[in-house]
C-alpha positions, 0 to 999 in steps of 0.5 A, a space after each residue: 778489647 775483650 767483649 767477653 770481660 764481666 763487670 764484677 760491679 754489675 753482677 751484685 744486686 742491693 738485697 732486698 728488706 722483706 716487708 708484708 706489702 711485697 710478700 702480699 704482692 708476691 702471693 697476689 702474683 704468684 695466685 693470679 699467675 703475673 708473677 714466677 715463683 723466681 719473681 716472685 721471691 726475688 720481688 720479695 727479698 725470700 729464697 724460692 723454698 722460702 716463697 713457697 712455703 709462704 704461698 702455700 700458707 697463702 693459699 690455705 687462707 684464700 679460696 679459688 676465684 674461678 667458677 667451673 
């Protein structure tokens, strides 16, 4: 028995639908940093260039929560 043998059923993952509730909850995690832009765009169904440029329109709409 080889422990080294790949299940080639494992390694494919369902897509994801990409809807505004995951992409909102993607940028709520990447803003509050819970979340990796990885995560983030996997949670989401997108590519990472993909989340980024979601973010960054995200970002131009949402100010800083921190007083310093």
């Amino acid at each position: 028995m080889n422990p080294f043998k790949i299940n080639l059923t494992n390694l494919w993952e369902p897509p994801v639908k990409t809807t505004p509730q995951n992409v909102e909850e993607a940028n709520e995690g990447l803003f509050y940093s819970k979340m990796t832009l990885p995560a983030a765009a996997k949670h989401c169904g997108m590519t990472q260039k993909e989340m980024r440029l979601t973010f960054f329109e995200y970002l131009k709409y949402h100010p800083p929560t921190y007083t310093g």
